[in-house]
N, C-alpha and C positions, 0 to 999 in steps of 0.2 A: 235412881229413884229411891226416895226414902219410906216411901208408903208401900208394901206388898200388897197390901189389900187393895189400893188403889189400881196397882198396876193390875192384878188378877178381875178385878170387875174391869179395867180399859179390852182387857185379852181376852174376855167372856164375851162383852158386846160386841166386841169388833170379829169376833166369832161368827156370833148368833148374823149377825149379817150378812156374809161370804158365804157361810158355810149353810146355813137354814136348814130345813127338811134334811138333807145330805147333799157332800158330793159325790153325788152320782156318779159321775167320771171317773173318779176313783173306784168308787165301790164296782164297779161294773167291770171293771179291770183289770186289780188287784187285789190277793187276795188277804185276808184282813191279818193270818199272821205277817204276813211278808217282811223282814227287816231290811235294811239297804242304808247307804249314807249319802252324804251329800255334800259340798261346799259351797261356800260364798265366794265367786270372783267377783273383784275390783276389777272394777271396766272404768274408773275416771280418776284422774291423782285431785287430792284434798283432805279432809279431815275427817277419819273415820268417827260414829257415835254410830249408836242402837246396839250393842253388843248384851247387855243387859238383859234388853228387850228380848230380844230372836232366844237365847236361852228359854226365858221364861215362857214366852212362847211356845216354844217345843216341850218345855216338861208339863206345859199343860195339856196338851194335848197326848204326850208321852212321859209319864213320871220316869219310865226308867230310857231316857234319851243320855243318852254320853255326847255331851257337848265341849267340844276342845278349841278355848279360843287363840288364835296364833298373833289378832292384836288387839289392842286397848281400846276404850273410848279416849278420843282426842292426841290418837297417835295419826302423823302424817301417812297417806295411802296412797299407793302409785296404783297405774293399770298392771294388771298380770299377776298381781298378790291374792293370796285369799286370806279372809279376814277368820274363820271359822270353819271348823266340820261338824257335822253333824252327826251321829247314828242312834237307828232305832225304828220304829216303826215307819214303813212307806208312807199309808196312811197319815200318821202323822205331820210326817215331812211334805208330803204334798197336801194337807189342809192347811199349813201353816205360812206354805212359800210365801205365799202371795200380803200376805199380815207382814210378814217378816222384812220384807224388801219395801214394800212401802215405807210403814217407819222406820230401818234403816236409811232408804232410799232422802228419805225429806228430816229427819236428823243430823245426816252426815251432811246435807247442804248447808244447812242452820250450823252446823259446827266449823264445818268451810269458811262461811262469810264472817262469821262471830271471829273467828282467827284474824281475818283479814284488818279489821277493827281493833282487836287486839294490840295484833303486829306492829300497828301505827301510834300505839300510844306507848309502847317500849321508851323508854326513859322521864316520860310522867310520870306523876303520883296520880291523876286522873285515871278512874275504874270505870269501862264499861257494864252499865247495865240495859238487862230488856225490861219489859213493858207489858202489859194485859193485850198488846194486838197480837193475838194469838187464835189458833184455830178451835173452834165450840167442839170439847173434849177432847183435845190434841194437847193442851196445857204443859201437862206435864214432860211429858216427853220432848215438844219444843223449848220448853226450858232447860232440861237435863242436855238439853244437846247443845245451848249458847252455854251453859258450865265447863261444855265437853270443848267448847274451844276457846276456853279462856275468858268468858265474860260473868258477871255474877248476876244472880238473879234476884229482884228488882222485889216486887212482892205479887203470890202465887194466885189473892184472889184479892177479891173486898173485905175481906175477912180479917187479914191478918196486917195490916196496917190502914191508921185514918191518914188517909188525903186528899185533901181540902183544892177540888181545883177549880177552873172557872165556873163552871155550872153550881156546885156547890155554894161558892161564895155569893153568886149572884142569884142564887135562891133563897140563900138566907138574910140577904143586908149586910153584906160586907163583911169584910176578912174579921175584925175584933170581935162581931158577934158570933161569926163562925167559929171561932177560936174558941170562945167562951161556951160554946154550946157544944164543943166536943169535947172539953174539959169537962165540963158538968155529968157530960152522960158519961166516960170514961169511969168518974170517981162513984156515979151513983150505982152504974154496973157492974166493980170492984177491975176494971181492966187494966192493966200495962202497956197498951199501944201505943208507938210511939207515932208521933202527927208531923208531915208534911204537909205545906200550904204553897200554893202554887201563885208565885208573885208576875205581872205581868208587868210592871214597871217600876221603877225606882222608889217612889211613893210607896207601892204596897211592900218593897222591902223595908223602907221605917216605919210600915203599920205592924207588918207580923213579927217584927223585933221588939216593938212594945209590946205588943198582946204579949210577948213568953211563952215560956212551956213547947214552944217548935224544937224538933226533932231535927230539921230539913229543910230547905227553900228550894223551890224547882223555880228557875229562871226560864221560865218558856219563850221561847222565840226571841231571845236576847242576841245582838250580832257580839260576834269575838270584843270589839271595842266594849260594847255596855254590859258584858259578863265578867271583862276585867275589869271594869269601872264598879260593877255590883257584889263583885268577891271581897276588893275593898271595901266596900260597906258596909258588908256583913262582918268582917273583920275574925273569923273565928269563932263569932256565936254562936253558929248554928252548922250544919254540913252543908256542902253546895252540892246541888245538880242542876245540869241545864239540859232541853230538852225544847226539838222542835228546831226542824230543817240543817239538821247534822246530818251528813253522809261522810263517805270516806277521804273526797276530795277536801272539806273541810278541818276533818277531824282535830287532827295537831293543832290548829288555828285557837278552836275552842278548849284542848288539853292546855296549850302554853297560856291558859290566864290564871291556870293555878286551881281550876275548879274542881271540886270532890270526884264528881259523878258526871257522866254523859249516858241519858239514856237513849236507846236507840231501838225502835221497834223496825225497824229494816232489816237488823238482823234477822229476822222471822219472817215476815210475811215479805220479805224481796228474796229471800232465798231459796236458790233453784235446786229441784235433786239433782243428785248425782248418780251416776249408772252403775249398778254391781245384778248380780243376779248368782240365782240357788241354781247348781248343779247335782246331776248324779255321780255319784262317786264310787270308784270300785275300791 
């Protein structure tokens, strides 16, 4: 994650949630200096991510926590390894477990499957990216985690790239006026965005090759034949991605037409967690 402050307000609220009034459990138990440590087992082989995370985590809750990681993000992970130790406040380590294993838990899946996608486009130049289908304030961290296995990240909000898709273009009267009205507002609000336009057939790729000034062409629901048929078209002007009913059994299909980009929002919302869990430790 490249935002600190993002990540300390995600670790604040997802706090203030678990944790509320107090846990009691804890507090009723243990006593508040108590120090002790802990680890993280790997209970499933795939691709570790969240290590980041679980740090931060813990220094928030414990600034002076000694956190010693023994793997990476996007290092491969069997059963029987531990990813991390912990030490420092009990309290700490147990209001945190449960924050910590989650987002590990559904990062490490997301970086699992993003691999698997990856893995398959080995001797491409096609790059996987993900997508906005992502979980409301989870964002982040499911992106850092398709990074974490090898995919690149696509753009983070509405914010920081214009693209132009169907709804878009058919709200406004068609791709040229589309184009033109994002140019306009671009130059009148002094911005540098660059613009993707989403072509749904052959046609609208010799509309948005005239219009100019395109960044990008997403071929949405293009088959392997009319993406290799539409990458020649484009011929280099613009970057390619295609996007819309690509899975795994496909993938290579759609890499060998020579396309820029494959996006894939499965990486995310198809991916399963994977099992690790916080121990005590002597």
């Amino acid at each position: 994650m490249n935002d600190a402050s993002l990540l300390d307000a995600f670790i604040r609220a997802a706090l203030a949630e678990d944790v509320g009034p107090g846990d009691h459990t804890t507090l009723a138990c243990i006593p508040a200096k108590a120090c002790g440590k802990a680890v993280l087992k790997i209970k499933a082989a795939g691709v570790l991510a969240g290590m980041e995370v679980a740090e931060a985590v813990f220094r928030y809750l414990d600034p002076e926590t000694v956190f010693v990681p023994y793997k990476q993000d996007g290092e491969a992970m069997r059963p029987g390894e531990h990813a991390f130790e912990v030490a420092g406040r009990v309290h700490a380590i147990l209001q945190g477990e449960r924050l910590v294993l989650n987002c590990m838990q559904r990062m490490s899946g997301i970086a699992t499957l993003t691999r698997q996608y990856t893995d398959r486009l080995q001797g491409y130049a096609t790059r996987l990216l993900d997508t906005r289908k992502t979980t409301p304030n989870f964002r982040m961290l499911e992106k850092a985690a398709v990074k974490a296995g090898g995919g690149v990240n696509h753009r983070m909000g509405l914010y920081d790239l214009i693209m132009l898709k169907d709804n878009h273009i058919d709200y406004c009267g068609g791709i040229t006026r589309a184009v033109r009205r994002v140019q306009e507002y671009l130059t009148a609000n002094g911005l540098s965005l660059k613009i993707e336009v989403e072509a749904r057939t052959p046609a609208d790729v010799e509309e948005i090759l005239a219009a100019g000034g395109v960044h990008r062409i997403m071929l949405d629901n293009f088959s392997p034949e009319q993406l290799s048929a539409a990458v020649r078209q484009i011929g280099g002007r613009t970057e390619t991605e295609a996007s819309g009913g690509i899975t795994l059994d496909n993938l290579e299909a759609y890499a060998a037409t020579g396309v820029d980009y494959i996006s894939a929002g499965a990486v995310i919302h198809q991916a399963v967690s994977l099992d690790l869990s916080l121990k005590a430790a002597q």
